[in-house]
Structures are given as structure tokens and as C-alpha cells.
LOTORLUM-117351 format. One record per residue (C-alpha): x, y, z. Coordinates in steps of 0.001 Angstrom, whole numbers, padded with zeros to 6 digits, always signed. Example, Ala and Ser with C-alpha at 12.3 -4.5 7.8 and 13.67 -1.06 7.14 Angstrom:
residues 2
+012300-004500+007800 +013670-001060+007140 
***
This chain:
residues 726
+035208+048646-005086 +037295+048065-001878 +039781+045275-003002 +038474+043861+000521 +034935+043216-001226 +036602+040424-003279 +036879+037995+000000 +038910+035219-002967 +042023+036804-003841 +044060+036103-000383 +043112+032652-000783 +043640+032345-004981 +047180+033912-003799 +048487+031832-001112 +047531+028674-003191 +049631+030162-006259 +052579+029887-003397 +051809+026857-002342 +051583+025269-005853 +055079+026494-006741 +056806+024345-004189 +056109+021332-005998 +056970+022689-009447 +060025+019939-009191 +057851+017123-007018 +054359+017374-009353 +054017+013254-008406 +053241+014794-004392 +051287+017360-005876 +049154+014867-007824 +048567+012857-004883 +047328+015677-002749 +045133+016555-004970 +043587+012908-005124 +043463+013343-001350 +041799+016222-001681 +038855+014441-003564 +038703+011367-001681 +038190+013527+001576 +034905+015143+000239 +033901+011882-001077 +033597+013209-005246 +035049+011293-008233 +038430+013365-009411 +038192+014696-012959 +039696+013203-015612 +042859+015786-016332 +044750+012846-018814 +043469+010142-021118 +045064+007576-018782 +047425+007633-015572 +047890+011034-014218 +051817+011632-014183 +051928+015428-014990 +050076+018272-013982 +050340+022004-013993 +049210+025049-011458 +046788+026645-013731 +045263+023191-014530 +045027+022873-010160 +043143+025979-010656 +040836+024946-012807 +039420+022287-011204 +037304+024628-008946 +037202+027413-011808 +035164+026064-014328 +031495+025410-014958 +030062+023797-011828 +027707+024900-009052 +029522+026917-006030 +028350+024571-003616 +031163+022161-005404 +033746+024852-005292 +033252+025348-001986 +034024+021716-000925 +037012+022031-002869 +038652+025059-002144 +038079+023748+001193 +039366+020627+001086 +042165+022287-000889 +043142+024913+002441 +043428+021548+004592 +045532+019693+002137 +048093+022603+001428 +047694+024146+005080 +046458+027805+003555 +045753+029771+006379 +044138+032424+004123 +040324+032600+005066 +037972+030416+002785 +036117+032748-000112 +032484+033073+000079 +032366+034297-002925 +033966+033949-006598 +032989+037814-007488 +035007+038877-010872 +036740+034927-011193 +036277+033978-014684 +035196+030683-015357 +037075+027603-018136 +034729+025211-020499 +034145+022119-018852 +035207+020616-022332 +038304+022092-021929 +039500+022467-018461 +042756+021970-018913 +046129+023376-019862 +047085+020715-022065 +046774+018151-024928 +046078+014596-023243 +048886+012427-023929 +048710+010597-027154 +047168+013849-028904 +049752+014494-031510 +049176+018618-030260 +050909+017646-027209 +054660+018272-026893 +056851+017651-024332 +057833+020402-023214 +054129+021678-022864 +053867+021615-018832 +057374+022869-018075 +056387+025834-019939 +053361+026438-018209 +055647+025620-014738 +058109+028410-016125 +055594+031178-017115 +053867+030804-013762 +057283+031031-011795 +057837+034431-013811 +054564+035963-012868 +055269+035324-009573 +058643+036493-009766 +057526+039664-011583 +054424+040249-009214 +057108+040523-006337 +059492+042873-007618 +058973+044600-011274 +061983+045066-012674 +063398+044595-016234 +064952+041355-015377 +061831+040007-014373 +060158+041300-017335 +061777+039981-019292 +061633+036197-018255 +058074+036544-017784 +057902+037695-021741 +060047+035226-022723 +058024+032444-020742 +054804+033700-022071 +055927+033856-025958 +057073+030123-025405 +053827+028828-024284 +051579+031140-026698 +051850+028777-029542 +050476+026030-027420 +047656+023893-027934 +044510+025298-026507 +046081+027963-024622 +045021+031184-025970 +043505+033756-024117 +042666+031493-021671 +046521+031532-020288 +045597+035272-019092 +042976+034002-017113 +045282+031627-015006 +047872+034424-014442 +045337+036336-013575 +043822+034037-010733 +047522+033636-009414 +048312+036970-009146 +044433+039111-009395 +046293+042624-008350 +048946+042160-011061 +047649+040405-013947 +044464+041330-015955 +042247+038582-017412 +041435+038853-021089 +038888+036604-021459 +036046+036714-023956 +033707+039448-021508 +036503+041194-020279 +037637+041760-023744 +034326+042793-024656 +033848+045174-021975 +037409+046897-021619 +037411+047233-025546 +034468+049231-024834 +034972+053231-024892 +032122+053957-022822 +032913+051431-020382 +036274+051400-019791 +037254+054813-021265 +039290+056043-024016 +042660+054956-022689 +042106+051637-021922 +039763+050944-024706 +042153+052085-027436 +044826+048976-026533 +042333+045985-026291 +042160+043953-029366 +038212+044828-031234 +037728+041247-032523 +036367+038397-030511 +038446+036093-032661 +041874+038301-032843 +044887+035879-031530 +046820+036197-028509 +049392+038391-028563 +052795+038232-027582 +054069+038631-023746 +055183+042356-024208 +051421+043846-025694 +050136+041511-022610 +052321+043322-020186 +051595+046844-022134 +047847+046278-021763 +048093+045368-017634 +050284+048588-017480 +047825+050624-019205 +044856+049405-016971 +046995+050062-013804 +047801+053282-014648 +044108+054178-015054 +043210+052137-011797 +045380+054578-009935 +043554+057908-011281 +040858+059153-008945 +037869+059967-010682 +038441+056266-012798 +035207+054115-011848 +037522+050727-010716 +040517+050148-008334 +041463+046994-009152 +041769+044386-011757 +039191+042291-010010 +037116+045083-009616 +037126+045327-013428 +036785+041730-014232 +033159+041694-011747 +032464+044917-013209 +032119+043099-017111 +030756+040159-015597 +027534+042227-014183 +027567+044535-017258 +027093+041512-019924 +025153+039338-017748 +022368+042562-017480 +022997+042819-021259 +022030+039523-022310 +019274+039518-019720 +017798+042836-021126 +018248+040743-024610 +016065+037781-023611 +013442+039824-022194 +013168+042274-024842 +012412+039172-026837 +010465+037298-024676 +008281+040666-023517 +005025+039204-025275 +005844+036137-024056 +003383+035324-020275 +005112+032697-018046 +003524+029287-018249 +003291+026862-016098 +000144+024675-017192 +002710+022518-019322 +003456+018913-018456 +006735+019120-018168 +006499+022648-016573 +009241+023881-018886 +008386+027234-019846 +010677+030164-020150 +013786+027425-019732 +016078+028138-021920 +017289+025117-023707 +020356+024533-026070 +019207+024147-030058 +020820+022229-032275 +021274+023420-035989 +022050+022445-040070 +023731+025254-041673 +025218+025854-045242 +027949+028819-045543 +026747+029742-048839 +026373+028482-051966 +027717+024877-051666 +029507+025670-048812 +031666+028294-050811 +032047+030843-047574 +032956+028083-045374 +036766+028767-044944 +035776+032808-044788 +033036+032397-041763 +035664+029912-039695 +038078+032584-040417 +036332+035529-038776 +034507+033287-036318 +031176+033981-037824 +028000+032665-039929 +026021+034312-042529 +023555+034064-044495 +021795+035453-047629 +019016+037064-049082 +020675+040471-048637 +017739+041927-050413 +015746+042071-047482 +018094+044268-045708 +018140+043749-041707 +015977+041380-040672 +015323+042141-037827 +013075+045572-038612 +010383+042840-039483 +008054+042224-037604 +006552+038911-038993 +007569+035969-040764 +004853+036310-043298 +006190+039937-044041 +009698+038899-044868 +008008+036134-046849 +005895+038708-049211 +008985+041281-049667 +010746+038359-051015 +007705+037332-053505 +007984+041223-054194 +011780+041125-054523 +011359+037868-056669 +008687+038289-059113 +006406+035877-057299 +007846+032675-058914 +007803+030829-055723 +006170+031122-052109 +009466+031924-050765 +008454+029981-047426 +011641+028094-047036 +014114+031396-047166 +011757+033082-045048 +011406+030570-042261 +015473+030266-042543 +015733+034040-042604 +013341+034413-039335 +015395+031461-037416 +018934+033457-037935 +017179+036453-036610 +014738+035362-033772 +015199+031548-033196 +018896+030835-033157 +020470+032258-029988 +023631+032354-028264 +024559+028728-027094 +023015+026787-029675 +024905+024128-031322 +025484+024593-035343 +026618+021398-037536 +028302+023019-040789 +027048+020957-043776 +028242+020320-047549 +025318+018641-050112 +023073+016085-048800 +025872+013950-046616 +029168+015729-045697 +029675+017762-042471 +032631+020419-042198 +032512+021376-038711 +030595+022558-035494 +030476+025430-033324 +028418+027189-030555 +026466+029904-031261 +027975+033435-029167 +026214+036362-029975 +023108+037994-031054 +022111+038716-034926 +023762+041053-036107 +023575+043410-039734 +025793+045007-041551 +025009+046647-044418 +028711+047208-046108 +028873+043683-045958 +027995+042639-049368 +026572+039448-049896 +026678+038069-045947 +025139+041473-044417 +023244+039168-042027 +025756+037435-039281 +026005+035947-035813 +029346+035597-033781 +030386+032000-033645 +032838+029883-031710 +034285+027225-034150 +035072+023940-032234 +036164+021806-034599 +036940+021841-038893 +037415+019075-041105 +035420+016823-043319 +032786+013745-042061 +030378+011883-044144 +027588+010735-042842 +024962+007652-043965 +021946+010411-043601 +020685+012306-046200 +019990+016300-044710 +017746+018475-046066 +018617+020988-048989 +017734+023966-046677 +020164+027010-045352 +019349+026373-041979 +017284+023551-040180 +016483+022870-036638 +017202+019011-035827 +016854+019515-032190 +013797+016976-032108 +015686+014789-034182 +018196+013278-031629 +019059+009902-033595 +020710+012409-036330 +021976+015066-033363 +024112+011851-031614 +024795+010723-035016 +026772+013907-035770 +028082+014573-032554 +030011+011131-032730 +032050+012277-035593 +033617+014532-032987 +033687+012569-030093 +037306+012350-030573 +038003+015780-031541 +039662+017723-028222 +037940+021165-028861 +039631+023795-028801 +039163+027720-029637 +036481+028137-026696 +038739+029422-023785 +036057+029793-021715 +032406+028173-021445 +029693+029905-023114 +026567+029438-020377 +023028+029683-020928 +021289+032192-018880 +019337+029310-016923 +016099+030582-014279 +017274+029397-010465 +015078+026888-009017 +014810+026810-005317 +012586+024708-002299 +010693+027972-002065 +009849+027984-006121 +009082+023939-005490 +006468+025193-002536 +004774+027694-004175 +004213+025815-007740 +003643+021872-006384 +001762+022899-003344 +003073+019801-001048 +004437+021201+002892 +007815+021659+003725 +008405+018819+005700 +006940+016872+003114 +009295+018227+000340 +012271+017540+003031 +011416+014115+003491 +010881+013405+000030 +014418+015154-000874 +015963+013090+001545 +014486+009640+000640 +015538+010397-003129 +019295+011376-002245 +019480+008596-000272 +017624+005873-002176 +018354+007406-005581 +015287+006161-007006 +011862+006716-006226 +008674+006061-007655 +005675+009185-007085 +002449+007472-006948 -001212+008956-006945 -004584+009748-008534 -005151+011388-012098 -004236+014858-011404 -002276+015405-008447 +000823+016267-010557 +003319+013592-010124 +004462+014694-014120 +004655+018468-012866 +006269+017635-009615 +008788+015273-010839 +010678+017588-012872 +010209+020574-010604 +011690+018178-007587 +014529+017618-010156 +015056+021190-011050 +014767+022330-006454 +017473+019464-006154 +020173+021397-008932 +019142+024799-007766 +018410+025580-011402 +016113+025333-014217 +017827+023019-016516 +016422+020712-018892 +019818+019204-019920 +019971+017227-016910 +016394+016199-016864 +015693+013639-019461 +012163+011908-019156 +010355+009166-020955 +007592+007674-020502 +006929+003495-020664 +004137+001412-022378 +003796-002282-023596 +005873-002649-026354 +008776-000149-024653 +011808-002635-024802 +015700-002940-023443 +016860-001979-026870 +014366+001488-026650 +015726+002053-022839 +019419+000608-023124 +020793-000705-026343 +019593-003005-029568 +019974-003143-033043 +017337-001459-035578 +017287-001452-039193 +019387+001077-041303 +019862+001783-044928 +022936-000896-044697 +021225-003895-042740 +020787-003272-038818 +023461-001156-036724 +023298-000968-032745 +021995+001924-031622 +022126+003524-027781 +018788+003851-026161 +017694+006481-023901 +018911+005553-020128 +022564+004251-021764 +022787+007808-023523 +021914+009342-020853 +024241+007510-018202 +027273+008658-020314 +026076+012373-020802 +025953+012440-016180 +029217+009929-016213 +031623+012990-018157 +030074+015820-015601 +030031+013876-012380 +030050+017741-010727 +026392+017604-011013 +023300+015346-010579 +021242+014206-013927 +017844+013533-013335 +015721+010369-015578 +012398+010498-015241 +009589+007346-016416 +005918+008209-016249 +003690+005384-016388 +006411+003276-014981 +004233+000568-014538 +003136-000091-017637 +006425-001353-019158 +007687-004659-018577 +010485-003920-016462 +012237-007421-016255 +012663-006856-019688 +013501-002772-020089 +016141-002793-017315 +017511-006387-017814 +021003-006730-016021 +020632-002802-015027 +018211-004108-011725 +021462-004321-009551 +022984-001417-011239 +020451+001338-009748 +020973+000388-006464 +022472+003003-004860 +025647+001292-003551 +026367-000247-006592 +026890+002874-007971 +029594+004102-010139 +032717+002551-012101 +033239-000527-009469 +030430-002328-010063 +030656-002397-014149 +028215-004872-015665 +028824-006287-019283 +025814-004935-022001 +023679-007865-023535 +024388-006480-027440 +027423-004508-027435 +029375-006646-024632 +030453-003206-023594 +031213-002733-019676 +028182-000090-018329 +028065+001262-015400 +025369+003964-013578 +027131+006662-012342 +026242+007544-008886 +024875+011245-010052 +021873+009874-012098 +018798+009815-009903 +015301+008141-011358 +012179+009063-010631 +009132+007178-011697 +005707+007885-011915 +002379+005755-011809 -001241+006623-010993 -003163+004345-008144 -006656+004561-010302 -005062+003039-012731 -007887-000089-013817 -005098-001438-015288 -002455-001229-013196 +000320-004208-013269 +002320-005204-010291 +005596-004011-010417 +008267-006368-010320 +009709-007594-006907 +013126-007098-007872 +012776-003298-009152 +010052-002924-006148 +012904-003063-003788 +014985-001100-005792 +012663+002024-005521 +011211+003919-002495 +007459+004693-003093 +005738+008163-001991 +002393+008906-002443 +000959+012341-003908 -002086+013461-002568 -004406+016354-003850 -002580+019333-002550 -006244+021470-001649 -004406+021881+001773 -001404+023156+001456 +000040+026720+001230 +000907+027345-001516 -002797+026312-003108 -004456+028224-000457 -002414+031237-001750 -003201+030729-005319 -006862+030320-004361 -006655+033852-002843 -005046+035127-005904 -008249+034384-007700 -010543+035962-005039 -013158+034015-006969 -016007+032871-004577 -017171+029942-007292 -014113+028828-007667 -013640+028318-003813 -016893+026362-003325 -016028+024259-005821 -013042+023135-004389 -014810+022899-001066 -017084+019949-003077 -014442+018179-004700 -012899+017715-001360 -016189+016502+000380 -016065+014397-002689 -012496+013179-002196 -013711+012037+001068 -017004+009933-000055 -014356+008312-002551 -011607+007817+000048 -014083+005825+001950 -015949+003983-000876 -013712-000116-000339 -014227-000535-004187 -012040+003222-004483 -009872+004490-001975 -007217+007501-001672 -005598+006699-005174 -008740+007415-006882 -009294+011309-005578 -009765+014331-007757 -005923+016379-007458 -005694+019909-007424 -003865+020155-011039 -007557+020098-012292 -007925+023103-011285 -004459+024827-011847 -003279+027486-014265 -005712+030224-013664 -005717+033998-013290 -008460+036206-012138 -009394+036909-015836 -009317+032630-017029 -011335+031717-013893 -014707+032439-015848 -017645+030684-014929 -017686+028697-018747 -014223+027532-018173 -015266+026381-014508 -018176+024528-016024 -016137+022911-018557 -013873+021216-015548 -017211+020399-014343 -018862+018770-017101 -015845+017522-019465 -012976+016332-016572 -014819+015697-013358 -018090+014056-014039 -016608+011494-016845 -014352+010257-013923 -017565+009948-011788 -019020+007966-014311 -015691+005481-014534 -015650+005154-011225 -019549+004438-010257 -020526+002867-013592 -022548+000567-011586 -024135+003309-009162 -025749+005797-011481 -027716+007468-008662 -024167+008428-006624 -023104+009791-009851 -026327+012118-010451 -025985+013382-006981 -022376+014194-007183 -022377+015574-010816 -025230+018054-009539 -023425+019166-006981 -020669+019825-008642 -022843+022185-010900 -024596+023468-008099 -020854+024892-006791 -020771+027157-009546 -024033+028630-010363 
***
């Protein structure tokens, strides 16, 4: 790769020399950088736990290095150029630029944490003055300040590996990033050769090591950079090179386990094949007895080494009947095969695991970062996965867990917020870089082809929610307001992901406690809990770098006046954000929406029962109306996927139909038939039974709702319907 390819470095570099000037004025530097915010109009990240007063370059850095979308890098790196006057051309691409955990996105303890010392920034000041001292001329003098500056910082808190990775984006050509894939790859023989490979550390959890193995290892890289018949001619070259290499690796992963799997898309929430994070109970062995091991070596095991590797079976039930085989058959052994299946198949990289003690006590967390692994020579553990320990200690907890290995609580969120507020005040640390799930883009084009609504249609209603923030889809039974709502979300983010979408759906007894906060009972009396919307609020309010997404189906059958209480100012869209903070009913606490949440509400016109919606909210919300979607592109293409004649004159009667209801005064528009009726079919589902079965147990029931009084209108219609298909 020409080093030309990599159209970030020349910028990355001239900000590195910009930075330094203010290494003794960091109070200017802090203000441009506020500037630099307040001229794209986004909120600037919180870098300290109150006033900002110190900074340092590789923290700068990360603000656009981390995990948000490149549209947001882009308005900063820009902004940044016309702040610092860097006349290097604007990157178009961040090829090879590895990336920090948004939980940890700095180069420092906050002030207050006891980790944080004193001296902490001027070392990281120091050590980035050496690099670029040592980048310009490579002598022994140089060398050795830049050791010397390194070894004082490597003891920090939280710096790690991660330190490499901000030399590296200083100085790309010079310094070698030796972040988690990088070490992965270049400790790899067949990918990086036997030279290089032999001097990278082989553990994922080996410590840093001291400046002068740092410097050895960028030496021994160069050198091989600069033979001829060596594959890469750079250090950045090599850093995009192990990006691409374990991003195809974990793909190839996923769909070698999800090769049986069909994509789905007849779901209402239209999640499938999303990858979502799970969240897990686990117990390190016998009463916790391997806990201090597994945190050691940055791994979990777990038993039943009996069965050998798990994953050479191919069913549940099999593992299941080796163990009665293995046992004597004194149990069913469905518990420790269920667990034993999980570890192997179910728990994936990215998953959240809560480390447990007896019925009550939890010893730490940690994200899930690699696939199952076996190991026969082992002994009691053969069965692991690679794990990224975030926090250790010792929590109690007024919930009794279950007795099992390993559980899945993600349904249970009460108990999943539960535990994560023992750590809220943890910093984490350990993760140097953020471990991303492999999440499906989502673009207008996937919106068109899946909702079937027209462009301009889509474009207007994009525009009315980013301007209005909330918006209410309305429509007849089956047009797919559920399906469209959290596609919309997903075409707005540019991504499938369901951690930003959070939907729920409102009926008569749903209540302000259920939406924001309220007390329920608990094994001590009554405690206040956080409903749904406040939970949410918070989760978009600590990654204002992206929009969050709440969706409320049937939004009309809640009693709104009371669900949203003081929040009906709040969602207006300039009373946004941490200005216009409202005091909580229960808690007293000072809420605010942040002006990344978006809501989107849902309600069907034939609704008999339909309740107005309140005048206040109604103002708060723009309505748009759904219509069947018979017309549109995208259906007419999937209707020519089928090439099903049947199947096309039936559609041609339920839109004459359509018609005879849109002009019936007792019906209208809101009561057509929509096009999600008919959705989800392939050439070999589009049978005549299954046809007749939309006929007989979907359409004609509505008929006979909607012209109970006109039974003659309903025996006409209902055989013409059936006449469609014969």
C-alpha cells in the first residue's frame, strides 16, 4: 500500500504540531477546543468530572478517535483544521486508525479518583514531546528521553497499551500501534512473518512493556517494512491490514454460525440477524474458587471436562445424553447441558458477564472478547472464552440469583440495571480499546426496498422527524407503522442497532411511574425505581455522538396527561437538552431530554376505540399517515419476485376494495387493508392454502367488523376475494 492511500496521516501529523505549542498554555487549548464544538453546534464530551482545567494531546485525539459514526468525525476534524489553521487536506477516510472505548476515552483518572496523580498529564505532555523529538531526528539522545518518558507514564492509570495507539496517531510512519488486533495479527506467523511475529507479546492480557521492548518492536517492524518482497510498507499499512483481516475473521465466524439461519423479516420489530449485546450470570467454579485465576489470565471457564470440546456436538440434547452416560443417569443433566451449549454457541464476543458468588454477592463484570475456545491440557477449565475484566471487587445485592453456572438475564432488565449500578461509579479500566459488535448497515435504499413508501415520501418524513423530533405514524391495521418505525430509526443511524431503539408499547393502566419514575414494592417496603423513557434518556444523555430512538405503539391508548406528566414541555424540540432541566415528581431529581432522543409513536385510524389524544401532546407531535404501500416500488418488485399470477389478482381486489372502503362515510382511508398482510413470502410460501388462509382468517373477519350491519357487502366482497385465488 502506497503510504498516499492513507489520505489521514498528513492531517493526524500537522495536528500533533499544532497541539505541542500549547503544551505550556493547555487553558487556550481547552478553549479552542470548546470553540471547536460550539461551531458545529454538538454538546462537548465530558473529559473531567467537573470544570475542565487540564487536558492532554492524546486525549485531543481521542475525541474524534473513538466509537462514533464518521459522519461525526468528519465535523470535527473539520472544525478542528479551522480552529488550529491545519492546512493539511481533510481525511476522507480513517483507513488503519484504531479506535478508544467510549467508556474510556481518555488519558486520565477524573479528578477526585484517588488513581489520579498529579503529575499524570505532564507525563503524557513529556512522552509526546519525545516522540516528536525522536520522530525528527533518531539519535541516542532522543532515545533515550522518549524511554525514559514512556517508563514514567506506563504505570499510569488506564494507560496501557492504549498509550501506543496515541503515539502512533501522532507520528503513524514512526510509531506502531499495539492495540488488541494489531497485537493479534502481528503476533501472527503467517501474517506478519517469522521476524516480526517472534517479538510481539502471545497473550491478549500480557502488560505493557517498558519504553525500550516498545522501541525494539517498531525497529523490528521497520526493518521488515523496508525488505522488498515483505507484503506492507508502512505502519499504517499494517495497522488497516489487521483491521480487514479480523473484521473478515469474525464475519466468516458469524456466518459459519448463522449458515442455517434464513434472514427474516416478517418480525414486528423487524430485528432479525441484529446482533444484540447479552447479558450474563456466571460462577468461576465451584463457589467461585477460580475467580482470582480467570481475572488473572483474562478468561472464563467452565466445567464438565468430561464432555471434551463442546463444540464437536451437534445438539443440545446430545451433550445432554453423554452426560447421563458419563453420570450414571442419576439426573436429566438439562441444566449443565443448556449451560454447556450457551458457553459454546450462545455467548459471543461483546456480551456482558456479571461474576457471581452464592445466591447474592457479585465479584465483578467483563465483556465477552473472543470465541469458545478448548483446550484439552487444561485440566479442569478445558472449556474457555477470552474475557476483558472491567471491574473486581465485592457487591451484594437484595436479589436472590439462580444456583446455575451460567444464566441469561438479558430479558430481565430490573436485575441487569440493578447490577450495573453497583458499578456506576467504577471508572473501567483494562479495555484500551472498544470491543464493537459487528452491526448490519442500514441505509434509505434498505428503508425503500423493505417499507415500500417513495423516496420523497421517506425524505419528507426524515425531515419532519429531525426537525420536530417527535412524530406520531398513523394508519390502518397492517400498513406497518410497527415495521416502519424501527426501520426509519435504524435508515436515520445508518446501522442496524437495537441499543438505540428502545420501544414500548401503551395501554390503560400504563402509568408515569411505568414510563418515568415511581415507587413499587420490594422485599424491604417500596424503593423508587426508573421507568422506561427516564432510563432511557440517561443511556442517549452519556453518548450524545449519536441519536437514540423511543418508540410507543398504541400511543393512544395510554393516558398521556398522566404518563408524560411535567415531561409535555420537555419533548419539545427547543427545550431540549441540559437548559431546560425540570424537577421529577418522586425523586425531586433535575431531568432533562437530551436533544438526541427522537420519539416515534404509533396508532391505527380503525381503531373503534380510539381516544383523542391530548391537546397539549397533540401539538407536541407531527402526525403522518401510512397508507397501504400496493403502489410503490419496492412492493411492485417483491410482487415480481413471486411471479405468482394469484397472488397478483389478489392484490388487484384488495385495492378495488380499499377503494369501496375509502369511499364508504361510516369508513374512510384509515380503515384500508395494508400491504403487510401480504408480506414475507417467497416463491415456495406463496401457496395457494397459505393465500386462502389470508383470505378466510385476516381479510374477511375485518369485512365482517367493518359491515356488521351490511351482510350482503360483506358476501360480495368475501367471494371475491376467494374468487382472486381459485
Amino acid at each position: 500500500m502506497e503510504k498516499k492511500q492513507f489520505t489521514w496521516v498528513d492531517y493526524y501529523m500537522e495536528l500533533a504540531d499544532k497541539l505541542l505549542v500549547f503544551k505550556q498554555d493547555r487553558p487556550t487549548l481547552i478553549q479552542k477546543l470548546i470553540n471547536v464544538y460550539a461551531s458545529i453546534n454538538m454538546p462537548f464530551p465530558k473529559l473531567e468530572e467537573g470544570e475542565l482545567l487540564d487536558i492532554d494531546p492524546f486525549t485531543v485525539f481521542g475525541l474524534f478517535n473513538k466509537g462514533i459514526t464518521d459522519t461525526n468525525k468528519m465535523k470535527i476534524v473539520m472544525a478542528l483544521a479551522e480552529e488550529f489553521a491545519i492546512e493539511a487536506d481533510v481525511p476522507h477516510d480513517f483507513d488503519g486508525v484504531p479506535i478508544l472505548n467510549n467508556l474510556n476515552a481518555t488519558f486520565y483518572a477524573f479528578t477526585g479518583d484517588p488513581r489520579r496523580r498529579e503529575q499524570d498529564i505532564d507525563n503524557l505532555w513529556r512522552i509526546f514531546e519525545a516522540e516528536l523529538a525522536l520522530s525528527e531526528n533518531d539519535g541516542e539522545k532522543e532515545r533515550l528521553a522518549f524511554t525514559k518518558a514512556f517508563d514514567g507514564i506506563a504505570g499510569q492509570f488506564g494507560i496501557g497499551w492504549k498509550i501506543t495507539m496515541g503515539l502512533y496517531w501522532a507520528r503513524p510512519f514512526c510509531f506502531i500501534s499495539m492495540d488488541s488486533r494489531n497485537r493479534w495479527y502481528l503476533g501472527d506467523r503467517a501474517c506478519a512473518g517469522e521476524v516480526v511475529a517472534a517479538v510481539f507479546p502471545k497473550e491478549k492480557d500480557s502488560p505493557i512493556w517498558d519504553g525500550l521492548q516498545y522501541l525494539e518492536v517498531c525497529d523490528v517492524v521497520a526493518s521488515q517494512i523496508k525488505i522488498n518482497d515483505y507484503p506492507f510498507n508502512s505502519f499504517p499499512a499494517v495497522s488497516y491490514a489487521a483491521f480487514i483481516e479480523s473484521d473478515r475473521v469474525n464475519k466468516e465466524k458469524k456466518a459459519k454460525e448463522k449458515a442455517a439461519a434464513k434472514k427474516a423479516e416478517d418480525g414486528a420489530l423487524g430485528d432479525a440477524g441484529v446482533e444484540s449485546i447479552q447479558y450474563w450470570l456466571f460462577t468461576p467454579g465451584s463457589a467461585a474458587n477460580m475467580w482470582d485465576e480467570f481475572f488473572s489470565k483474562g478468561i472464563m471457564g467452565i466445567g464438565w471436562s468430561e464432555l471434551g470440546d463442546f463444540s464437536t456436538y451437534q445438539t443440545k440434547d446430545e451433550m445432554r445424553l453423554k452426560l447421563i452416560e458419563l453420570t450414571g443417569g442419576v439426573t436429566s443433566q438439562k441444566n449443565a447441558a443448556h449451560a454447556a451449549w450457551q458457553f459454546a454457541h450462545e455467548l459471543k464476543p461483546g456480551d456482558v458477564v456479571f461474576v457471581k458468588q452464592g445466591r447474592t454477592k457479585i465479584l465483578g463484570r467483563g465483556i465477552v472478547a473472543g470465541d469458545y475456545e478448548y483446550n484439552a491440557a487444561a485440566g479442569q477449565y478445558p472449556n474457555i472464552r477470552r474475557v476483558t475484566w472491567l471491574n473486581r471487587g465485592e457487591w451484594s445485592i437484595s436479589q436472590s440469583f439462580a444456583t446455575k453456572t451460567l444464566t441469561d438475564i438479558t430479558d430481565y432488565t430490573d436485575l441487569v440495571q440493578k447490577i450495573n449500578l453497583l458499578f456506576q461509579d467504577d471508572q473501567e479500566e483494562g479495555a484500551e480499546e472498544e470491543i464493537i459488535v459487528d452491526l448490519p448497515a442500514y441505509s434509505k435504499e434498505d428503508f425503500l426496498s423493505e417499507v415500500f413508501m417513495s423516496e420523497d415520501r421517506y425524505e419528507n418524513l426524515v425531515g419532519i422527524l429531525r426537525t420536530k423530533k417527535n412524530v406520531i405514524l398513523q394508519g390502518a391495521p397492517g400498513v406497518g407503522k410497527t415495521f416502519a418505525a424501527k426501520r426509519l430509526a435504524y435508515s436515520m443511524m445508518g446501522l442496524k442497532d437495537p441499543h438505540r431503539v428502545m420501544m414500548v408499547q401503551f395501554h390503560q393502566s400504563y402509568s408515569y411511574e411505568d414510563f418515568i419514575e415511581g415507587y413499587r414494592p420490594s422485599e424491604d417496603g417500596f424503593e423508587l425505581c426508573k421507568g422506561a423513557f427516564y432510563s432511557f434518556c440517561k443511556r442517549a444523555a452519556d453518548d450524545d455522538d449519536n441519536d437514540y430512538f423511543f418508540i410507543i405503539d398504541e400511543i393512544n391508548r395510554g393516558n398521556l396527561s398522566k404518563i408524560f406528566g411535567e415531561l409535555f414541555m420537555l419533548i419539545e424540540n427547543d427545550k431540549r437538552g441540559p437548559k431546560n432541566k425540570l424537577q421529577l415528581l418522586y425523586s425531586r431529581e433535575l431531568f432533562y431530554v437530551p436533544s438526541n432522543v427522537y420519539l416515534i409513536g404509533m396508532m391505527n385510524t380503525a381503531d373503534r376505540s380510539l381516544a383523542m389524544l391530548d391537546y397539549a401532546l397533540r401539538r407536541r407531535f407531527a402526525f403522518f399517515n401510512l397508507g397501504p404501500g400496493f403502489s410503490a416500488d419496492g412492493f411492485s418488485e417483491y410482487r415480481k419476485s413471486l411471479a405468482n399470477p394469484k397472488f397478483d389478482e389478489l392484490i388487484a381486489c384488495v385495492t378495488r376494495l380499499n377503494q369501496d372502503i375509502a369511499e364508504d362515510e361510516t369508513l374512510g382511508e384509515g380503515f384500508a387493508f395494508g400491504h403487510s398482510y401480504f408480506c414475507g413470502l417467497d416463491k415456495n410460501t406463496a401457496t395457494d392454502s397459505k393465500l386462502a388462509a389470508i383470505v378466510e382468517y385476516e381479510l374477511i373477519p375485518m369485512l365482517k367488523e367493518y359491515w356488521f350491519d351490511d351482510q350482503a357487502k360483506v358476501r360480495d366482497w368475501s367471494e371475491m376475494l376467494r374468487r382472486a385465488i381459485r
